[in-house]
N, CA, C and O atoms as a GROMACS GRO file, in nm:
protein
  536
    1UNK      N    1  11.466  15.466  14.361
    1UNK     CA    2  11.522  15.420  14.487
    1UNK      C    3  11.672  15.399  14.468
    1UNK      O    4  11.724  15.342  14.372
    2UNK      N    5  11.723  15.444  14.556
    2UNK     CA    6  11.907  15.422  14.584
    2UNK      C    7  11.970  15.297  14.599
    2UNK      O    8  11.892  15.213  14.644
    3UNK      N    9  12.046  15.269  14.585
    3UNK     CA   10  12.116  15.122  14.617
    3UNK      C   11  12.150  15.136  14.758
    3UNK      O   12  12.182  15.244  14.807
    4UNK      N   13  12.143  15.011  14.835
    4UNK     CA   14  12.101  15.023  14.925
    4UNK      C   15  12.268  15.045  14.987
    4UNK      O   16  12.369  15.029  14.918
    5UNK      N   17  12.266  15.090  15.147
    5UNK     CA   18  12.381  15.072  15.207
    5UNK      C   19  12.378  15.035  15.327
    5UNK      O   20  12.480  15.062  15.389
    6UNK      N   21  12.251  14.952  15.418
    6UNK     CA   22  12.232  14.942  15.473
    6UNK      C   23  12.141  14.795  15.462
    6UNK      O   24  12.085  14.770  15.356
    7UNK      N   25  12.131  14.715  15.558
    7UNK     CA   26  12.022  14.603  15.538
    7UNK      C   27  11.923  14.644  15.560
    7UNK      O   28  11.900  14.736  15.637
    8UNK      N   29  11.817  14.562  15.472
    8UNK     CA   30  11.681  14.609  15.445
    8UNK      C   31  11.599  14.517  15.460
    8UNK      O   32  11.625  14.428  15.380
    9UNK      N   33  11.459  14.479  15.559
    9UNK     CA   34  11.392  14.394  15.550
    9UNK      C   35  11.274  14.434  15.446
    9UNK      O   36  11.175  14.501  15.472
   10UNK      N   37  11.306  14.381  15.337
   10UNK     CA   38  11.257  14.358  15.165
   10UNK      C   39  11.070  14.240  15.174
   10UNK      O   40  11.059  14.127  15.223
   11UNK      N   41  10.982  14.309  15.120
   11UNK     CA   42  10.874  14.250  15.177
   11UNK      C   43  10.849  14.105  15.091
   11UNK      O   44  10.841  14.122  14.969
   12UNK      N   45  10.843  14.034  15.115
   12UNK     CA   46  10.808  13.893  15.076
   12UNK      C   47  10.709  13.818  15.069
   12UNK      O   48  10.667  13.771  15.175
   13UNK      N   49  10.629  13.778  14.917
   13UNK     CA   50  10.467  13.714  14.907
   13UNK      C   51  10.582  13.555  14.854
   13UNK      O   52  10.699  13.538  14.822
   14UNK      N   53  10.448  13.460  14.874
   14UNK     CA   54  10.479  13.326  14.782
   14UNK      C   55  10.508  13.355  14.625
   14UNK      O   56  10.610  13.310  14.572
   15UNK      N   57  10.444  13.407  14.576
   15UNK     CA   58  10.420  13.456  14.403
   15UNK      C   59  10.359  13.331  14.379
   15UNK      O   60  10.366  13.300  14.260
   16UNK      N   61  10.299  13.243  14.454
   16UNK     CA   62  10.237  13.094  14.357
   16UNK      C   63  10.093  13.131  14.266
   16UNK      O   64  10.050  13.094  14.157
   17UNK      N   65  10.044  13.225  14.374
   17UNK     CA   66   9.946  13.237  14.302
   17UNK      C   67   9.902  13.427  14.252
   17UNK      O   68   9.966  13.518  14.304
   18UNK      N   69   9.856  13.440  14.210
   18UNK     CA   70   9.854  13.596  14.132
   18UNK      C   71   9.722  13.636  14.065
   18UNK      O   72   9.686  13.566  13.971
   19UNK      N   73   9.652  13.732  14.099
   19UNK     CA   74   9.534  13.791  13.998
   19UNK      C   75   9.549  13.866  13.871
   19UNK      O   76   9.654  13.930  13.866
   20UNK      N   77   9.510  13.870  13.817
   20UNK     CA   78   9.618  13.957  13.683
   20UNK      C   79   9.473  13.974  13.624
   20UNK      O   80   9.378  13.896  13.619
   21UNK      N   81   9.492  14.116  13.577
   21UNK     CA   82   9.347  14.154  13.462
   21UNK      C   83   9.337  14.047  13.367
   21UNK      O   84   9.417  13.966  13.321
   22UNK      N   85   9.217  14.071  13.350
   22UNK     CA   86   9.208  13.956  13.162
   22UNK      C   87   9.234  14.082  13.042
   22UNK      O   88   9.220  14.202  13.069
   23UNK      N   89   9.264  14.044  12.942
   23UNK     CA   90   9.261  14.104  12.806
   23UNK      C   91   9.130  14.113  12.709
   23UNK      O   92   9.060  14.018  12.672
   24UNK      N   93   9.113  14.256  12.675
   24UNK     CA   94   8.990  14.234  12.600
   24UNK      C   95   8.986  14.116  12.552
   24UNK      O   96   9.087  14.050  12.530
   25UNK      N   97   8.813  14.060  12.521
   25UNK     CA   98   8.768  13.993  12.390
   25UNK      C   99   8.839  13.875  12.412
   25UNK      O  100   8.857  13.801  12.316
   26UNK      N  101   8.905  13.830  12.575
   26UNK     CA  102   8.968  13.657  12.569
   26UNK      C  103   8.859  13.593  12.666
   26UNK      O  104   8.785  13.657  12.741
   27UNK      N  105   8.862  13.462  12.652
   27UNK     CA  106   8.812  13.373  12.757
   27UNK      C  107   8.936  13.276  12.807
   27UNK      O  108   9.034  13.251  12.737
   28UNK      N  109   8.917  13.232  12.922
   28UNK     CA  110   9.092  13.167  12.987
   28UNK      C  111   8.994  13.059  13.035
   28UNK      O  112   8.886  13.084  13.090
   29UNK      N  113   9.044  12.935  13.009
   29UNK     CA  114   9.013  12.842  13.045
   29UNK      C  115   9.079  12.752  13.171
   29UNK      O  116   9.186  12.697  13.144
   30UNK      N  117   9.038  12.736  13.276
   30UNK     CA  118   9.058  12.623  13.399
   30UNK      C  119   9.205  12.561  13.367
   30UNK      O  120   9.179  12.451  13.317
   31UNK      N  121   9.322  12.573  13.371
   31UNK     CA  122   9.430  12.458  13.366
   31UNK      C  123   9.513  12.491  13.255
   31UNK      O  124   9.631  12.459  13.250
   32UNK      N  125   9.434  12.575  13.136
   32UNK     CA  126   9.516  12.647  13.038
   32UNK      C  127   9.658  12.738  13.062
   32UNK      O  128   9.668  12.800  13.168
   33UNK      N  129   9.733  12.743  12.994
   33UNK     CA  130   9.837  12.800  12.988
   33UNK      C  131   9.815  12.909  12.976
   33UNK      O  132   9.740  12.934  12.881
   34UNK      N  133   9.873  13.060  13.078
   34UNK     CA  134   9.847  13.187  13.095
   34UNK      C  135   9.986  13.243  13.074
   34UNK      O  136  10.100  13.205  13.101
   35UNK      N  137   9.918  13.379  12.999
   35UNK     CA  138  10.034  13.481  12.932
   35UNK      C  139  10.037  13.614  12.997
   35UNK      O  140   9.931  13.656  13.042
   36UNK      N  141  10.121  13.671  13.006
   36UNK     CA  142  10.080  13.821  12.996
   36UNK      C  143  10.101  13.923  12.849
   36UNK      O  144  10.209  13.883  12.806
   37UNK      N  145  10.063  14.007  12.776
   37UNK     CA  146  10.046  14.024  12.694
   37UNK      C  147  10.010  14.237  12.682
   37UNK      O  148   9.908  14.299  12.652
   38UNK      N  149  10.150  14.281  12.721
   38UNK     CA  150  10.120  14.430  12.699
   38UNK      C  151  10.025  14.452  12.817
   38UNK      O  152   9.934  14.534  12.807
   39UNK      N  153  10.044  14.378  12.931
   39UNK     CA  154   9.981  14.459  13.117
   39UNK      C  155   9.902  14.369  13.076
   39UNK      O  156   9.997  14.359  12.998
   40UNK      N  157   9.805  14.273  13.041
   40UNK     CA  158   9.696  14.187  13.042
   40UNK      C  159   9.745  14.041  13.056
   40UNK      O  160   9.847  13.994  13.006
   41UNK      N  161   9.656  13.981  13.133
   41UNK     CA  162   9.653  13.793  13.100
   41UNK      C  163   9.530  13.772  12.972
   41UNK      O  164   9.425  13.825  12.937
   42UNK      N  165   9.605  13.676  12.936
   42UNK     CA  166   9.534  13.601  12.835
   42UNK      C  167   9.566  13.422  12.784
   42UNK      O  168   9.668  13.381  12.838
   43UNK      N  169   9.507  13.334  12.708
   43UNK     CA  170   9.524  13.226  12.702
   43UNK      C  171   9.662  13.230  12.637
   43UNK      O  172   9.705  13.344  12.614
   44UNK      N  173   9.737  13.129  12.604
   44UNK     CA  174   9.896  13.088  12.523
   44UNK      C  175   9.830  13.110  12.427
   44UNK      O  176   9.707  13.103  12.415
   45UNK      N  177   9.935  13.146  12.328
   45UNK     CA  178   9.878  13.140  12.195
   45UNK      C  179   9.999  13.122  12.035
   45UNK      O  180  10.059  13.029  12.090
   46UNK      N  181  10.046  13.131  11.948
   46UNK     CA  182  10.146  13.125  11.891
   46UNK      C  183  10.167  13.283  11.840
   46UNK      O  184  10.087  13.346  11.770
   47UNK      N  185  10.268  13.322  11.881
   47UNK     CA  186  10.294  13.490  11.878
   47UNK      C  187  10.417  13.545  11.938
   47UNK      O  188  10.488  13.459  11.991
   48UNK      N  189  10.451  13.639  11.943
   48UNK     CA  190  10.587  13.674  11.988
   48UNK      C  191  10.552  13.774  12.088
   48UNK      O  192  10.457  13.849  12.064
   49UNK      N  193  10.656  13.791  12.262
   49UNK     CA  194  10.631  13.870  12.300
   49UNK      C  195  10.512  13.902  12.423
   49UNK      O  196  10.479  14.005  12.484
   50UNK      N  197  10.451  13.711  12.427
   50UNK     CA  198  10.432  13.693  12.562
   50UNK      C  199  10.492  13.624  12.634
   50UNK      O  200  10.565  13.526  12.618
   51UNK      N  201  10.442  13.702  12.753
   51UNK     CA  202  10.511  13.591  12.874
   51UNK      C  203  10.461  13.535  12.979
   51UNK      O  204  10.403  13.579  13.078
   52UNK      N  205  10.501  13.394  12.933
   52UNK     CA  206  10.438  13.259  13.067
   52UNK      C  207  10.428  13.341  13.203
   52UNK      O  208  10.503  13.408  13.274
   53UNK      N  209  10.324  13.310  13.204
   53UNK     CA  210  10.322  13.338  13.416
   53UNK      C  211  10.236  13.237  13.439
   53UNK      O  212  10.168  13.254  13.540
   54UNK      N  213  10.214  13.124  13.371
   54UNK     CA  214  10.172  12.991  13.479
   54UNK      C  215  10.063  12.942  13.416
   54UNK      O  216  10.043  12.948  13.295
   55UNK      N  217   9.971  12.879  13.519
   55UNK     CA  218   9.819  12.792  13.451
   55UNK      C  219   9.706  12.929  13.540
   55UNK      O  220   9.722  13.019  13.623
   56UNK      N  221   9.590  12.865  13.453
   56UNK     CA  222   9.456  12.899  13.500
   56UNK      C  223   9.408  12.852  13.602
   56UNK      O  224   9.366  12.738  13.578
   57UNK      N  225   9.389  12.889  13.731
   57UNK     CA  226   9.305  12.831  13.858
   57UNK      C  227   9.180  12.844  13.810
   57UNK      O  228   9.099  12.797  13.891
   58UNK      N  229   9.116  12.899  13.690
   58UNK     CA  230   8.965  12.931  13.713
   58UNK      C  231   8.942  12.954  13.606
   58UNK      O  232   9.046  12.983  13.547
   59UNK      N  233   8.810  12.958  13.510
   59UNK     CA  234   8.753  12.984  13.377
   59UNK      C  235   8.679  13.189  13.414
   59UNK      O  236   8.622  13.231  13.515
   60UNK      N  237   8.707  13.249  13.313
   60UNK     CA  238   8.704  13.380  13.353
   60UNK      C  239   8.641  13.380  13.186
   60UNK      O  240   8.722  13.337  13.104
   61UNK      N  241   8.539  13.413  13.144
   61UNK     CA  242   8.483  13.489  13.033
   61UNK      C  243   8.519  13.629  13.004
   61UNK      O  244   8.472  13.680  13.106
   62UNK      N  245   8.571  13.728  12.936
   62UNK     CA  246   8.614  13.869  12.926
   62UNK      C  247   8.577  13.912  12.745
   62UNK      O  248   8.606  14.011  12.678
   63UNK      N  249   8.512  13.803  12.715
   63UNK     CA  250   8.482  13.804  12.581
   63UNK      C  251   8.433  13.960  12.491
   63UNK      O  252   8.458  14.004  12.379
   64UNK      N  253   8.365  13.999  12.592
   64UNK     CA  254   8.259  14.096  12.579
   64UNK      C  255   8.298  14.218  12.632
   64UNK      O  256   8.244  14.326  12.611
   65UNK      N  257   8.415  14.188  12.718
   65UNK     CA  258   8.471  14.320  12.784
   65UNK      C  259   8.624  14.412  12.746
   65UNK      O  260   8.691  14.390  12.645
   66UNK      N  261   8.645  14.480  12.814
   66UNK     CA  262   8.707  14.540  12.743
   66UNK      C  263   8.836  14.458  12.854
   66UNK      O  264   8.820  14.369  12.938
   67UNK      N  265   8.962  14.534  12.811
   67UNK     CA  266   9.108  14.494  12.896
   67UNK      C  267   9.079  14.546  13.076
   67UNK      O  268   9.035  14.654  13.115
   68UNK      N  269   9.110  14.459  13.136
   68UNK     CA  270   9.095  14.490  13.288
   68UNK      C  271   8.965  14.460  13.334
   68UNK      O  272   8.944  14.480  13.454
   69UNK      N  273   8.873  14.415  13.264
   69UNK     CA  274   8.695  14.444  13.270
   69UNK      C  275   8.700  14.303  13.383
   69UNK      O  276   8.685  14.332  13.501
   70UNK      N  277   8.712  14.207  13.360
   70UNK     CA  278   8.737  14.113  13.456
   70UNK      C  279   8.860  14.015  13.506
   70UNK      O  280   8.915  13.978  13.403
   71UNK      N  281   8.923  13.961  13.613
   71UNK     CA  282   9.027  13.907  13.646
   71UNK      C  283   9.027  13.762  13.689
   71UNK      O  284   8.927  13.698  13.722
   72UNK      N  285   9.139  13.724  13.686
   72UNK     CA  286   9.182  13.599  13.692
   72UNK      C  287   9.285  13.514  13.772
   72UNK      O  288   9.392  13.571  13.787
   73UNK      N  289   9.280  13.449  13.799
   73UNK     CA  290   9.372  13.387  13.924
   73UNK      C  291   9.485  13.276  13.828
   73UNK      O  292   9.440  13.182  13.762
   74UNK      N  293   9.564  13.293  13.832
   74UNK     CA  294   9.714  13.187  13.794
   74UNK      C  295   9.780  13.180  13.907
   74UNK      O  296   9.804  13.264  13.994
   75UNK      N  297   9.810  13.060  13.893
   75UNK     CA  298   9.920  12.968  13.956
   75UNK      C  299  10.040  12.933  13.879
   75UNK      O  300  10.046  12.883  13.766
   76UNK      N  301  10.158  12.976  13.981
   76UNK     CA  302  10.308  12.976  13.867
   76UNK      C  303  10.326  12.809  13.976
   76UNK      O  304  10.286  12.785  14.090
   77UNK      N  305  10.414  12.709  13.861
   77UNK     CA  306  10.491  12.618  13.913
   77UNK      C  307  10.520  12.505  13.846
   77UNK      O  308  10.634  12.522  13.802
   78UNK      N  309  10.486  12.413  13.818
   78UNK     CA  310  10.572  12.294  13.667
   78UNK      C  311  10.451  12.220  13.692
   78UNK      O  312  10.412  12.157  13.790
   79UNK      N  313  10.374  12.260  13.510
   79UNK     CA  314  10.256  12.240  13.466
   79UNK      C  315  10.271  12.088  13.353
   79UNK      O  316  10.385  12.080  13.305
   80UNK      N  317  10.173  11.969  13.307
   80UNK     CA  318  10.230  11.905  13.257
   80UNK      C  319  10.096  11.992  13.093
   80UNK      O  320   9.974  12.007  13.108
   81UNK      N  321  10.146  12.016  13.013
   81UNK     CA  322  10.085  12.046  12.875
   81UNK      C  323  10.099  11.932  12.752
   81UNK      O  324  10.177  11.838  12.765
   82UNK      N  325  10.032  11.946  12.656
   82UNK     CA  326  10.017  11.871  12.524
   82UNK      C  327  10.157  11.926  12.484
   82UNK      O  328  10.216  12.033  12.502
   83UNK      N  329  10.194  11.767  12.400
   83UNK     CA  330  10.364  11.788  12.330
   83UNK      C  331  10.338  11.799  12.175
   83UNK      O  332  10.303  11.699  12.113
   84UNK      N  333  10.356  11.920  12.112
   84UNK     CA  334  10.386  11.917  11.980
   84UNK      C  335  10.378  11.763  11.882
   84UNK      O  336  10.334  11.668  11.946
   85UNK      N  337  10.401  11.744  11.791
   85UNK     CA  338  10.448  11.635  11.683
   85UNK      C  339  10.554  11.638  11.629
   85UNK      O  340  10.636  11.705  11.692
   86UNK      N  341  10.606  11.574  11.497
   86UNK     CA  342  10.708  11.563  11.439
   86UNK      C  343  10.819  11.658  11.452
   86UNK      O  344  10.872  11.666  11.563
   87UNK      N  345  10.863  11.733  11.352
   87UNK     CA  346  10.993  11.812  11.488
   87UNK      C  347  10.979  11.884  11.530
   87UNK      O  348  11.073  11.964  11.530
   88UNK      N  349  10.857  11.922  11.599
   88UNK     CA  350  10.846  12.022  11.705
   88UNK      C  351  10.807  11.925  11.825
   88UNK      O  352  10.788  11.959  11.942
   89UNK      N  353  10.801  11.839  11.787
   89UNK     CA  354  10.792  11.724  11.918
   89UNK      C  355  10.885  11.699  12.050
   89UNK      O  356  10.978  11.620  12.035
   90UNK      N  357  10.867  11.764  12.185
   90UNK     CA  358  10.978  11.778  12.303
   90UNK      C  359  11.010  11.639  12.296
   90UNK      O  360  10.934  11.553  12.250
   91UNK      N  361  11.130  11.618  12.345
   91UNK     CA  362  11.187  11.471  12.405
   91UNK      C  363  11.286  11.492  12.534
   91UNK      O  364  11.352  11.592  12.560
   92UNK      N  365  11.277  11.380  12.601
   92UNK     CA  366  11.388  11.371  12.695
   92UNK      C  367  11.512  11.473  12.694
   92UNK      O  368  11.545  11.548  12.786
   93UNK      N  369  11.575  11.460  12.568
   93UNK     CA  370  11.698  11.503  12.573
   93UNK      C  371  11.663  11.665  12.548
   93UNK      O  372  11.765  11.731  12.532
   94UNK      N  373  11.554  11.731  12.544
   94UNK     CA  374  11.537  11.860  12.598
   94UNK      C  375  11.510  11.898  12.747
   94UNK      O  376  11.461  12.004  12.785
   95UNK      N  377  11.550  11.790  12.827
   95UNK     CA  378  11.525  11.876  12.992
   95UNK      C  379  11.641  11.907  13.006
   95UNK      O  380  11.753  11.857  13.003
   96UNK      N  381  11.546  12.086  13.037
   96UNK     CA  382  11.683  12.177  13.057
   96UNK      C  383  11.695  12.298  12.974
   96UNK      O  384  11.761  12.399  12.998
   97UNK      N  385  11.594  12.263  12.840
   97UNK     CA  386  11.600  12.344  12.765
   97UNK      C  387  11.465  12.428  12.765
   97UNK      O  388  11.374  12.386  12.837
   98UNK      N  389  11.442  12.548  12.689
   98UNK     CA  390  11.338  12.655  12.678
   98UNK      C  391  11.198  12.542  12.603
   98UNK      O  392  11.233  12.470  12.510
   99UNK      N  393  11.087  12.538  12.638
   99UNK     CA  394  10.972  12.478  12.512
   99UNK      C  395  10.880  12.670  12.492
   99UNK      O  396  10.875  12.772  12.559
  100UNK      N  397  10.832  12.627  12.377
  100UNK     CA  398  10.743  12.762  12.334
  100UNK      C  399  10.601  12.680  12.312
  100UNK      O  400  10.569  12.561  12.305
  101UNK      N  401  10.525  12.821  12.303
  101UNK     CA  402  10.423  12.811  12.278
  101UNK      C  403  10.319  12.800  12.199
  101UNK      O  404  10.272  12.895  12.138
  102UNK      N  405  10.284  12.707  12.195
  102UNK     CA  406  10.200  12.684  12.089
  102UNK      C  407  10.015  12.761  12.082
  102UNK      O  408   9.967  12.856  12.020
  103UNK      N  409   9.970  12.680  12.158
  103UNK     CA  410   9.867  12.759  12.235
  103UNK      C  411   9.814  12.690  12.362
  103UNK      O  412   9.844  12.575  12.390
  104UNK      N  413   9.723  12.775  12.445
  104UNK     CA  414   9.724  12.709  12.567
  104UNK      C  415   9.737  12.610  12.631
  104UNK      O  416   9.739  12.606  12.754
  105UNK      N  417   9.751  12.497  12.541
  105UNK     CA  418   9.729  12.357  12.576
  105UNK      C  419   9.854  12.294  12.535
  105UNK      O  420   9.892  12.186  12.582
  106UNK      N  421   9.907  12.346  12.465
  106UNK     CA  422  10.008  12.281  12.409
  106UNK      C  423  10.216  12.337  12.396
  106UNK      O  424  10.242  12.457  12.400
  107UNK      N  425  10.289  12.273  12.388
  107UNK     CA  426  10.398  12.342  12.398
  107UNK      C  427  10.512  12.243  12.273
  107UNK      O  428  10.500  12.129  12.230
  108UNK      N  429  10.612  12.348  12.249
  108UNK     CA  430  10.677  12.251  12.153
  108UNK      C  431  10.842  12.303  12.130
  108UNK      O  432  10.894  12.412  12.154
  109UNK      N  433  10.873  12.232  12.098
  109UNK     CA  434  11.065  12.232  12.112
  109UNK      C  435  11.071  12.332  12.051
  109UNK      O  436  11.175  12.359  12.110
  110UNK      N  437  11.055  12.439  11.969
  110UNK     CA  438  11.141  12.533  11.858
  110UNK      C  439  11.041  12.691  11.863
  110UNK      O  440  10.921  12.696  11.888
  111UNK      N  441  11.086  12.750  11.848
  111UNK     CA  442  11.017  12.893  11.833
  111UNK      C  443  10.959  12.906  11.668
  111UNK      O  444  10.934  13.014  11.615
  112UNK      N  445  10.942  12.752  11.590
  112UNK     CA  446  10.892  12.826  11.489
  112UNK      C  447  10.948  12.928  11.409
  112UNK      O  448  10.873  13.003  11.348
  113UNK      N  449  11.125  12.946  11.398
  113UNK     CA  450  11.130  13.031  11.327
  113UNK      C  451  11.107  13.214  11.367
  113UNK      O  452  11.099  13.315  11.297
  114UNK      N  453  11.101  13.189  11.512
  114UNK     CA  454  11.090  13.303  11.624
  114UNK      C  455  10.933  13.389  11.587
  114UNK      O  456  10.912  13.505  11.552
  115UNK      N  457  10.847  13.280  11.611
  115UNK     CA  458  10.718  13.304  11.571
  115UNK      C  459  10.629  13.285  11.685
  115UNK      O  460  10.514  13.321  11.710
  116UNK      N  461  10.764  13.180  11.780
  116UNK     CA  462  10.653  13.184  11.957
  116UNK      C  463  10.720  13.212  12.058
  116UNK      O  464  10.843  13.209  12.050
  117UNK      N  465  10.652  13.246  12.182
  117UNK     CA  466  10.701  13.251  12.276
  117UNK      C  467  10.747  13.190  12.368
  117UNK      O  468  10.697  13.077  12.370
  118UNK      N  469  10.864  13.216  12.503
  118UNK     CA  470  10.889  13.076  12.529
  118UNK      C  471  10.772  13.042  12.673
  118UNK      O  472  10.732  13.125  12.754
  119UNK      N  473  10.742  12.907  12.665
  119UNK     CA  474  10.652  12.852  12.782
  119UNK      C  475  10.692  12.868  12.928
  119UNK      O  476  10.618  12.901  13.021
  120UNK      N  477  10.861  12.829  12.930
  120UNK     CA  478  10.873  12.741  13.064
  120UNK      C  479  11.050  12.664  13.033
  120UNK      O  480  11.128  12.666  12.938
  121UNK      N  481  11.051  12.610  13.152
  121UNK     CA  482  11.146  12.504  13.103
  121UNK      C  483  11.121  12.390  13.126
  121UNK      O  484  11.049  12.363  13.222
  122UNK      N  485  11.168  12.302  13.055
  122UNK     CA  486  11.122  12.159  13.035
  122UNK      C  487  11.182  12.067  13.132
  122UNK      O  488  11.304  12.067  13.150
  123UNK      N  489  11.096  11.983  13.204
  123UNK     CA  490  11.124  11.896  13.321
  123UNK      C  491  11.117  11.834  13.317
  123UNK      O  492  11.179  11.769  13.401
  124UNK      N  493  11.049  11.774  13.237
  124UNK     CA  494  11.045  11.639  13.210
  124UNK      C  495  10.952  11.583  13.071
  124UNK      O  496  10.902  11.676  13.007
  125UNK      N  497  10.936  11.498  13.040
  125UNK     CA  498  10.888  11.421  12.913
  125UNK      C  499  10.784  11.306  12.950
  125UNK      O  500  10.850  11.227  13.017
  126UNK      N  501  10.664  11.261  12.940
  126UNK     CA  502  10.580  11.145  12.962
  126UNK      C  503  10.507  11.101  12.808
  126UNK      O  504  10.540  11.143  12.696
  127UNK      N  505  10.391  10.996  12.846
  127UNK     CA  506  10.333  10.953  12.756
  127UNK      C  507  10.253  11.085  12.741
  127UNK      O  508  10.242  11.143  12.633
  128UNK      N  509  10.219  11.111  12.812
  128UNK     CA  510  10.077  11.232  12.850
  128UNK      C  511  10.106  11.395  12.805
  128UNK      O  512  10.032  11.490  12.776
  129UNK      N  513  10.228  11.377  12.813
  129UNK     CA  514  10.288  11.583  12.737
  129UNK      C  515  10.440  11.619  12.791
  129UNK      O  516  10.539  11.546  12.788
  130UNK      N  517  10.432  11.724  12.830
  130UNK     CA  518  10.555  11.813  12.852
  130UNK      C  519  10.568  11.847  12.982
  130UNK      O  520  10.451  11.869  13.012
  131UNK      N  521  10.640  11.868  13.090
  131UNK     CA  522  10.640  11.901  13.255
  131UNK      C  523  10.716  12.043  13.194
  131UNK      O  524  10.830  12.056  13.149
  132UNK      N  525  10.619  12.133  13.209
  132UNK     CA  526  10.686  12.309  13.222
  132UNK      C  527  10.734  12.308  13.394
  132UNK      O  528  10.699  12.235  13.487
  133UNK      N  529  10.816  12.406  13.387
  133UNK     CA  530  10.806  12.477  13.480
  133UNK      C  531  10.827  12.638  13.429
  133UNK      O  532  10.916  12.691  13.362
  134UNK      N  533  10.707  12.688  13.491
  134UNK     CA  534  10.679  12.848  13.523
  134UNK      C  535  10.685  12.940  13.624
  134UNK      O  536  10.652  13.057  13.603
   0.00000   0.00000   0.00000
């Protein structure tokens, strides 16, 4: 397609919510942290080279199937997840900054040495975890 030279009424969805294939041989759990992973969703995990697109609306089994075999519903928008420990532990003075991934449940200040991917950005800090936004 050409650059445009003319105004264009450009078609427009929410993006909040999204179906996305599952990935062979995963199960995605309800509220878990969702990746995409080479055209597939799958759970967070510690690895390089996925990317956040939000939480799980729904538990989807694909254990048994192959890539695309069954799908899944995510919701993108600022998720609260489990905070790392000692220095991978988020704090306050990271809102603003990138958190990575640990695995679905969890997120943490540092890439590990560029061993994860990034989650989200960090919004905030509680007793309870990490405020992504995705």
């Amino acid at each position: 397609m050409a650059a445009l030279t003319a105004d264009r009424n450009t078609p427009i969805r929410a993006g909040e919510e999204i179906v996305y294939p599952v990935s062979a041989g995963k199960k995605c759990y309800a509220g878990g942290l969702a990746v995409m992973n080479a055209g597939t969703c799958e759970p967070g995990s510690t690895a390089v080279g996925l990317v956040s697109v939000g939480r799980f609306e729904e538990q989807v089994d694909n254990s048994l199937g192959q890539d695309g075999d069954a799908k899944v519903k995510v919701r993108r928008g600022c998720f609260r997840f489990g905070n790392s420990s000692g220095a991978d532990e988020v704090t306050l003075s990271e809102v603003g900054a990138k958190a990575y991934i640990v695995d679905d449940a969890t997120v943490a200040k540092t890439s590990a040495t560029n061993t994860r991917s990034e989650a989200g950005v960090i919004v905030d800090v509680d007793d309870l975890g990490v405020w992504i936004n995705i």
